[in-house]
N, C-alpha and C positions, 0 to 999 in steps of 0.2 A: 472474376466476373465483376465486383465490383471495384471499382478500383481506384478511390478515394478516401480510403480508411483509412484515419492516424491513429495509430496505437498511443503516440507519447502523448497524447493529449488528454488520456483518460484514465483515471487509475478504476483499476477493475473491481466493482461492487455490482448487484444486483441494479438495473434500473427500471424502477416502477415510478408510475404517477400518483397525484392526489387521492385516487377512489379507493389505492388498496393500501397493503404495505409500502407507502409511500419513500421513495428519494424526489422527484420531481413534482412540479407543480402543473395540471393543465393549464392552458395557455388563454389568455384574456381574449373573447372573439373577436372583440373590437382590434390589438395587436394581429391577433390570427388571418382576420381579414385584409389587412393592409399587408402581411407578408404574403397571402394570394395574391391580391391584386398586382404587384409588384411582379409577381411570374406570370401570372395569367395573360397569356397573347390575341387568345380569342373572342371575341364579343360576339352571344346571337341574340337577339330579341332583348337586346339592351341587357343582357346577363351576361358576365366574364365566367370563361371556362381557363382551364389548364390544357394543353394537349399531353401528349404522351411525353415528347424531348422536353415541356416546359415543366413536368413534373421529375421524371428522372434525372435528365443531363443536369438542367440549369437549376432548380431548386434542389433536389440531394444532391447533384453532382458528383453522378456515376455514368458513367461510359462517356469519357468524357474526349476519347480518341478521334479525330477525321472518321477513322474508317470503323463506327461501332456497327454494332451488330442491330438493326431496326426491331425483327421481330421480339429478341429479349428487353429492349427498350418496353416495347408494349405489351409485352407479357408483365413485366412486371409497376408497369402503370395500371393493368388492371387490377393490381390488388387492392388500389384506392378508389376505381373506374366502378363502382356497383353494379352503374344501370349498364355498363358494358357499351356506352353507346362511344369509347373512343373519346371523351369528354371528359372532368372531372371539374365538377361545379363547387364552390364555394362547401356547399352542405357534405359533399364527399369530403373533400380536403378535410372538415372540418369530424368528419366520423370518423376517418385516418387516426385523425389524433388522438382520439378520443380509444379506440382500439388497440394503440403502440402503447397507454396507462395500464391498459389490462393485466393482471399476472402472467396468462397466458399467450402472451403478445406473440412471441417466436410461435408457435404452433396455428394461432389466430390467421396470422399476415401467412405463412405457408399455403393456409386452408386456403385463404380469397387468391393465394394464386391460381389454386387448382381450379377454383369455385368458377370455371367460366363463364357461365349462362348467369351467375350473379341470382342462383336457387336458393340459396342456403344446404347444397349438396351437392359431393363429386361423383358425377357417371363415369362408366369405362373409358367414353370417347374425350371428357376431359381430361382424366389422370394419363390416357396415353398419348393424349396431345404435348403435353406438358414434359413426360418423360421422354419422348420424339425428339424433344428439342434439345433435350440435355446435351452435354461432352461427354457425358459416360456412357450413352447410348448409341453415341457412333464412334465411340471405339470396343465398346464389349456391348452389340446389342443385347435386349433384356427378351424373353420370350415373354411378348402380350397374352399370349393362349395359353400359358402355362396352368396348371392344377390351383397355384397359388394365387392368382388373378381371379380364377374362378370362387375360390372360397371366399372370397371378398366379395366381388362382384356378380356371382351365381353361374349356374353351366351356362344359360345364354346373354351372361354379362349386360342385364337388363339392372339389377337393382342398383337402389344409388343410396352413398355413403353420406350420412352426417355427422356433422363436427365432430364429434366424442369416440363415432367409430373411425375418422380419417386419421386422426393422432394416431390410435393402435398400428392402423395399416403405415404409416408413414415408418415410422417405427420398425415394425415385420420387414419393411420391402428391401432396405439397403442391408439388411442380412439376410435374406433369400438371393438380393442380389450377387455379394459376398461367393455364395454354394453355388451358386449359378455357374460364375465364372471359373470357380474350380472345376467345377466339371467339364467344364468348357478345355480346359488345360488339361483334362485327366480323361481323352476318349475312351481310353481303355478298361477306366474302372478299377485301375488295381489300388485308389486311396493314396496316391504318392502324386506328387508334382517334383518339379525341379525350382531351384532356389531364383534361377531365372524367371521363372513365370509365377512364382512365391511374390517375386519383388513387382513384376507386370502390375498382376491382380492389385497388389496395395497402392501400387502409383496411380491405377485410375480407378478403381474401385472405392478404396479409404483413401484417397489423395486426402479427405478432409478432417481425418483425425492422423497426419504424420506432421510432427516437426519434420525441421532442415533436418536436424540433426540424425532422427530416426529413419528418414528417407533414405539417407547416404549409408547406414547399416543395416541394411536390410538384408541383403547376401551375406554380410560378414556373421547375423546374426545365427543364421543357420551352419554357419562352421562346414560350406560346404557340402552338405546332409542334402538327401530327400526328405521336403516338406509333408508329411502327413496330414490328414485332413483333421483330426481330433487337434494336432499341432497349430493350424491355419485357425480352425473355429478358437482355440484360447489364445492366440495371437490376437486376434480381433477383439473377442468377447474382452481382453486386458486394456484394449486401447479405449473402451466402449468407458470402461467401469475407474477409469483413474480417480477422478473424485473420488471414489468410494476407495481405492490404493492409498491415496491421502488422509482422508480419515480412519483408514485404521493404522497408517504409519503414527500417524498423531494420537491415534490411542497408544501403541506402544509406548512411545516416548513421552505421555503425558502433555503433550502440546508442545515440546521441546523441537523445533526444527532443524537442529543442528547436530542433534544427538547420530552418529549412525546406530543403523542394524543392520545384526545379521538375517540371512533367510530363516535361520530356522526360527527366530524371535517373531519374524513377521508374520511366519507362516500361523505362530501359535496366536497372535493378536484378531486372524482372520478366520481361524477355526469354527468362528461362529458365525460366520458369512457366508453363506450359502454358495452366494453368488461369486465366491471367487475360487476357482482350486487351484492346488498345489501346483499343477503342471501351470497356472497361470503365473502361479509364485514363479515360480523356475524360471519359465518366457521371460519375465521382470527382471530377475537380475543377471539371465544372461544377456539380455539390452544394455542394460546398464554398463554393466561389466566391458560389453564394446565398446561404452559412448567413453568411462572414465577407468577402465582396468582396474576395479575395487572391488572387494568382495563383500564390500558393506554399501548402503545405504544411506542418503540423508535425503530432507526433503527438497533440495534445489535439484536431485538426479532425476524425482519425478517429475519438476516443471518443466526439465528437458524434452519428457517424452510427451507429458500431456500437450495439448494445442491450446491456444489461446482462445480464451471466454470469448464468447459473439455479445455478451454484454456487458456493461460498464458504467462507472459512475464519472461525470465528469468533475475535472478540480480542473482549478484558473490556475496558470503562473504567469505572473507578471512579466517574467525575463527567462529567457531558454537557452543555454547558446553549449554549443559544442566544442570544446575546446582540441580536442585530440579525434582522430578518426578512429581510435583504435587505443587500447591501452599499452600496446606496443610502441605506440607515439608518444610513451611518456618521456620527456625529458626533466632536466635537474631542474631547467626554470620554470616546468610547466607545474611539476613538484611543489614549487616557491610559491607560485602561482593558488597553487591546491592551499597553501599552508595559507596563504594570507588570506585566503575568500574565508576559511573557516575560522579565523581570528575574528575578522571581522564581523561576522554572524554571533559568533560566542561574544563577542565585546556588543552587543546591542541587546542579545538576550539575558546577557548578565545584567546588564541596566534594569531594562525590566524587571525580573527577578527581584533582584536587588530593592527598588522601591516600592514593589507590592510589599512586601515584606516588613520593609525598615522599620516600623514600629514596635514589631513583636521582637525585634533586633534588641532596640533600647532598652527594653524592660527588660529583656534575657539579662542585660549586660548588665541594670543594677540590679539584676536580683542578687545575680552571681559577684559583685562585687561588695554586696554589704556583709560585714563584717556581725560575728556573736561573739562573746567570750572576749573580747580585746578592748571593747568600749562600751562602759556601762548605759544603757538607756540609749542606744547608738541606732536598735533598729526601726528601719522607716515603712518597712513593707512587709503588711503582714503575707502577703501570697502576690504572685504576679498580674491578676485584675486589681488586686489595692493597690499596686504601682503604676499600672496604666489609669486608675482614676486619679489617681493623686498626681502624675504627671499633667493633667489635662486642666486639673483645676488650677493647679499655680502656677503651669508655665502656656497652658494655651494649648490647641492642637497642633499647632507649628512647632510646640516642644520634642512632638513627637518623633520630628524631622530634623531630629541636631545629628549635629555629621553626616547629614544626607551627601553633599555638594563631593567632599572631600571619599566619600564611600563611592559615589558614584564614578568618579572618576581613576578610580583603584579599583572597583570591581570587575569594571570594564578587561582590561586588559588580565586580570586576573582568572576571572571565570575564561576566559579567551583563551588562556594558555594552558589552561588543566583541559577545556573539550578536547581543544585539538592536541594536545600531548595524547591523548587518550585514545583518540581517534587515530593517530600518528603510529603509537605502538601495536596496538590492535590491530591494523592494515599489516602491521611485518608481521603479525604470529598469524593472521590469516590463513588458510589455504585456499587454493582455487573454489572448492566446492562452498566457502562461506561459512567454514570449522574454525573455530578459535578453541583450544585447551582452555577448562577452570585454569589454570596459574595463570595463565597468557592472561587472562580476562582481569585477573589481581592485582598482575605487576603491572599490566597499562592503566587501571587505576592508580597506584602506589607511586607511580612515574607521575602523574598527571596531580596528584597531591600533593611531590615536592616540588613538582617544579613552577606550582604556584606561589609556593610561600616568599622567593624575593620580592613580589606583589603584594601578597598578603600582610606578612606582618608590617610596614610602613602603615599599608591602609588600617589595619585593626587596630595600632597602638593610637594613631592619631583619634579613630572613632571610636574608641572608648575614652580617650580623654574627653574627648566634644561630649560623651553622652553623658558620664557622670556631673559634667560640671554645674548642670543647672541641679543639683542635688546642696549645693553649700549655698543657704540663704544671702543674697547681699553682695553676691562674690562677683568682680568680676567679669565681662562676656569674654568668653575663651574662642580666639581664632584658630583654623586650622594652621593658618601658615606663622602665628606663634609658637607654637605648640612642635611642630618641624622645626624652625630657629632653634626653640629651647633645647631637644632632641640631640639635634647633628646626625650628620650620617650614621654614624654610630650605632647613637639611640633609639633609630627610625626602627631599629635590628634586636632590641633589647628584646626578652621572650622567644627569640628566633623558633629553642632547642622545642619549646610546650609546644609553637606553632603546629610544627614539622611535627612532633608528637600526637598533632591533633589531625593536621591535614591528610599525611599518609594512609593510615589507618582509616580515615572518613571516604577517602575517593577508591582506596579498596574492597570498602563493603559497599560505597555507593554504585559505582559503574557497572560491577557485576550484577547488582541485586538487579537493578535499573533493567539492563539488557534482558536478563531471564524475564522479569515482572510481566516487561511489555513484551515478549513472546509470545507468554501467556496469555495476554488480555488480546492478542492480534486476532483477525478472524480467521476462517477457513481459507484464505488467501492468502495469508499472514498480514494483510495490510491492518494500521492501526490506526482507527480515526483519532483524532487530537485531544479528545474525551478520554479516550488511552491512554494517550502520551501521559497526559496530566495525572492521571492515577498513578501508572506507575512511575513517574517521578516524584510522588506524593510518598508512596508508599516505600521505594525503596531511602529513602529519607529518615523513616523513623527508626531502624537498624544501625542506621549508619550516625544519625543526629545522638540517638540516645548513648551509644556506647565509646564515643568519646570526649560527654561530656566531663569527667575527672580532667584531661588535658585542656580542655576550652576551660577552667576554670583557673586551673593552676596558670595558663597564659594569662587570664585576665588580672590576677593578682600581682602578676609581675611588671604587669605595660602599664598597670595605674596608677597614679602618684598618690605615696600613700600618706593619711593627715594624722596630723597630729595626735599621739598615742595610740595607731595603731599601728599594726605588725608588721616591719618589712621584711622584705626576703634577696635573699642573694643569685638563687637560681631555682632551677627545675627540683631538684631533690633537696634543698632549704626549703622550697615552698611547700612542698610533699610532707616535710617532717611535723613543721608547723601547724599548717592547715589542722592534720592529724591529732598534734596532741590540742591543741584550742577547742579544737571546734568537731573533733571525732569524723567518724568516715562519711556521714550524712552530707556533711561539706562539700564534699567533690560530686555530688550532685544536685547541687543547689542550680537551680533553670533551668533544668532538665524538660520539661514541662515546655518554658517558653521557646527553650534551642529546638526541639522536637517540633515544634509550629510554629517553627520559624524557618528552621530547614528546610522542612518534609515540604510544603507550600512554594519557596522559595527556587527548590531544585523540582519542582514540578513544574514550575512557571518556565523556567530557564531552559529546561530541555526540552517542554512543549514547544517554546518560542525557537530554539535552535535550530529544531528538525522542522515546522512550517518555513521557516525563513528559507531552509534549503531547499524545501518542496516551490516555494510561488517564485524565490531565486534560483532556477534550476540552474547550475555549469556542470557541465560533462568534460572534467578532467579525466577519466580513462580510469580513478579510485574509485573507491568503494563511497556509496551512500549510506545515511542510514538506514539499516531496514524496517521495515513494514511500511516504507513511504509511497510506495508503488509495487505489485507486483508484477515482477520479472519474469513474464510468463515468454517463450520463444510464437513467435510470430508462424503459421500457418504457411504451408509452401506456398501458397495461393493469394495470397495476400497482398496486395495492389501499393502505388508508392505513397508516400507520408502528405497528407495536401491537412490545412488546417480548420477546423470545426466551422461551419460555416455558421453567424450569429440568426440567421434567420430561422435558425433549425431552434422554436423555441415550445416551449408545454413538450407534448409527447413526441416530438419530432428530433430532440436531440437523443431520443433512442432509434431514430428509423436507420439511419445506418447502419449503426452495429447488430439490429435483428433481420437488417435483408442480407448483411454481411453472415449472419446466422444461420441462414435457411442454408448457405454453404457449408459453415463449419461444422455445423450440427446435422445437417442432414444430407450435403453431398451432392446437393440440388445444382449443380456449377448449369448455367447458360452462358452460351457461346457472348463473348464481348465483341468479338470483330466479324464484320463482315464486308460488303463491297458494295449496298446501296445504301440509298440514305433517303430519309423521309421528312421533306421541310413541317415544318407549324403548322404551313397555310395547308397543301396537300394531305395531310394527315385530317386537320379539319373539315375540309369542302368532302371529304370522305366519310366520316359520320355523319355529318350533317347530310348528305344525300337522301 
């Protein structure tokens, strides 16, 4: 019906206006007016009007075919049209909008379509006009005189519905509908249908809650079988109730989306849902069981079956592009492709990162480098704020920033090769369904921890050299590309073994933690606003920051040049023995403190910035993205081709789409798109106006 919806343009969140629980904002009148006028073709009494094609076709830009269908055209202009006079004035247009903010917007815009007479109420002769028109209706007529009609409408279908009671009935009718039709298939009464007319009924009946997916097992689902009626109603009643499938999957699993389960797990997490029974449990996984042959559960098997949300939040991206048509399109270069787009993202959000941070950097690093027990009267810092003031007062705030130049351009390519090593590994232990094993999940961190350290240790010996230097009065300015010179290849390498010691073990607690954290924090759609991200990059940080501080320490002792009458060391377990007897075990956690808020901050920054970068830069290499960037909900059989957001759709108009797209998906309401005449501007006008 409508057939202008883009899905990739919207990541899927609730969308409301200003007045309530707000995502959007109403729309400035003065903007509002100028994008009427811009549509508006007709002028009477010095007043611009909308017709019907200047509010449908050309400003939502629906039914946008040669040959549409006029009367749905105008059926659904009048649910902005009030005074019903074929017209839509400025003041409508602008109560439109002001209706699509409501919380109740999908159920609102439904009602003014029934609402013909523009009452503030639906009579018989409107709700059957309305249903007349439908595609459902001329293929499985609905009995208007039915019992069901009447308790709504009274025995002589005089009383008229308003708002509060049209929702109920709207609600009631496409599951009377549902009964209706089986019976229609069952003249005999015996409670059985055939798997044939099982699949009928859902293709035109619930066409509006089947995926692709579930459309095409629908006979397989039944194995065959006569369909029963108690069978049909928890078929239905399971397609009604998925949200509610989803939250109690994610109650079992504790918000875990990757975890499977089994039926009987599920069945016990729903035990105290009223609304779902067993035989519904059943129906679920033997769906499932056709779509992916498992006898478990995860939550990507139920976005197969559920339909896509009729509302949505919109997010911008800058650049979109499709690289592969298909993930079977992947080739080795297109691969190369994939690795270097994510290099380069990870090398930009490491930057970032990287000098949000740098301050609490330097102070980590002389906390952790100054020495007790080896040089009498030697300590300069009594705790990590004495070192960040004392840094500031003798050397300036641009103290702060030593080894920045030389950090930066080492981070860069550093954090660049631990994302994507990490992203790299994880994509091979993946499975189809979006399961990665705990180990899997350790060793693509543990992978992505060594294999930054040929990056790493150069950059860290050189920026501990830069950092401590402004510590020796008088001394001195210490260049980076001295300090290299000094070094030699070699040198660049000294500390290598602590590195690796430290890096492994950090990107092993970090990337698992990380993943689960923001799972956690994602919503009911798994999507995860950037407010997310940042937490859980914050947070899984301080596990990973605090507990290999002993290795960051013992590195730093090793890549410092160390002065006069204090302790050198030879290696990783020379420093270890040392450290020990000098200065006792307290030593290996000296900045502990500053590494912990330095880290936690820094890998929150980093993978916030990593995953937006991928969202506003979208490419569609045919791999895996990160998740909760969007959800990957499957697309509605009905669902019209990909055209993009039009910018005039602004305040509450960039939800009018997806809620007249709604009154489909949600209620089943399909009007015919094509037909064979056609109604100009002008014609359509001098016709009201008469």
């Amino acid at each position: 019906m409508f057939n202008n919806f883009c899905p990739l343009d919207w990541i899927i969140q609730p969308v409301q206006c200003q007045d309530g629980p707000s995502f959007l904002k109403r729309a400035n009148t003065d903007k509002l007016r100028e994008v009427f006028l811009k549509y508006a073709s007709y002028q009477k009494n010095d007043e611009h009007f909308m017709t019907s094609e200047d509010f449908v076709r050309k400003f939502l830009g629906l039914f946008t075919d040669v040959a549409f269908n006029d009367e749905s055209v105008r059926l659904l202009a009048g649910i902005a049209d009030t005074s019903k006079d074929g017209l839509i004035s400025f003041s409508e247009f602008q109560a439109f909008e002001g209706l699509l903010c409501t919380p109740d917007a999908l159920y609102k815009t439904a009602f003014q379509l029934f609402d013909r007479q523009g009452n503030g109420t639906v009579s018989y002769a409107d709700f059957a006009d309305v249903v007349q028109k439908t595609e459902l209706h001329s293929k499985i007529p609905f009995s208007l005189d039915s019992p069901f009609i009447k308790r709504y409408f009274g025995e002589k279908k005089q009383r008229l519905i308003n708002y509060a009671e049209f929702t109920q009935l709207l609600h009631d009718f496409h599951e009377e509908y549902a009964m209706e039709a089986f019976r229609s298939k069952d003249p005999a009464g015996s409670g059985y249908i055939s798997p044939l007319d099982f699949q009928d009924i859902m293709v035109k009946v619930k066409r509006h809650l089947l995926t692709a997916d579930v459309k095409d097992n629908l006979v397989a689902v039944t194995e065959g079988h006569k369909v029963s009626f108690p069978y049909f109603m928890a078929f239905t009643s399971l397609l009604n109730n998925m949200e509610l499938i989803k939250r109690i999957y994610l109650h079992a699993t504790q918000g875990n989306r990757t975890e499977p389960v089994t039926k009987d797990e599920l069945l016990f997490a729903a035990q105290t849902m009223s609304q779902i029974t067993p035989l519904e449990i059943d129906i679920l996984f033997q769906l499932t069981g056709a779509l992916q042959q498992s006898g478990r559960i995860v939550y990507s098997d139920l976005s197969i079956i559920a339909p896509e949300h009729y509302t949505k939040h919109i997010t911008t991206r800058l650049a979109e592009i499709k690289a592969v048509e298909s993930p079977a399109d992947r080739s080795a270069f297109i691969q190369i492709l994939e690795s270097t787009y994510r290099f380069t993202l990870g090398s930009l959000a490491g930057a970032v990162g990287a000098t949000v941070v740098y301050p609490i950097d330097l102070v980590k690093t002389r906390m952790q480098n100054q020495r007790t027990g080896s040089f009498i009267g030697e300590v300069a810092y009594r705790n990590s704020w004495d070192c960040f003031k004392k840094v500031i007062r003798h050397e300036g705030v641009l103290g702060l920033y030593r080894g920045l130049l030389p950090q930066l351009m080492g981070v860069a390519p550093e954090k660049a090769i631990k994302l994507t090593v990490n992203d790299l590994v994880r994509d091979k232990f993946t499975d189809k369904q979006g399961v990665i094993p705990r180990w899997a999940e350790v060793l693509a961190g543990a992978c992505a921890g060594g294999s930054q350290v040929v990056f790493t240790n150069p950059l860290e010996i050189v920026k501990i050299r830069l950092q401590v230097a402004g510590e020796i009065a008088g001394g001195g300015k210490v260049r980076a590309l001295s300090v290299v010179r000094e070094l030699g290849l070699f040198g660049l390498y000294k500390g290598a073994r602590a590195c690796l010691l430290r890096d492994v073990p950090f990107s092993a607690i970090y990337f698992p933690t990380y993943a689960h954290t923001k799972a956690l924090f994602a919503d009911e759609d798994g999507y995860n606003h950037p407010l997310t991200l940042l937490a859980a990059g914050a947070i899984a940080g301080v596990p990973a920051a605090s507990l290999v501080t002993p290795a960051d320490v013992i590195k730093t002792r090793l890549q410092v040049v160390a002065r006069s009458g204090q302790t050198t060391y030879t290696g990783v377990w020379d420093a270890t023995k040392k450290i020990m007897a000098e200065e006792g075990p307290r030593a290996f956690w000296k900045g502990t403190a500053a590494r912990v808020f330095r880290s936690s901050p820094q890998f929150g920054v980093t993978l916030v910035t990593y995953e937006l970068l991928q969202r506003l830069f979208y490419v569609d290499f045919g791999g895996s993205h990160p998740t909760g960037s969007e959800v990957h909900k499957p697309k509605p059989i009905d669902t019209a081709s990909n055209v993009r957001i039009n910018p005039d759709h602004i305040g509450g108009y960039r939800a009018a789409v997806p809620l007249l797209n709604g009154i489909e998906s949600k209620f089943g309401l399909f009007l015919p798109r094509f037909g064979f005449s056609q109604q100009t501007p002008a014609s359509g006008a001098s016709k009201s106006s008469s």
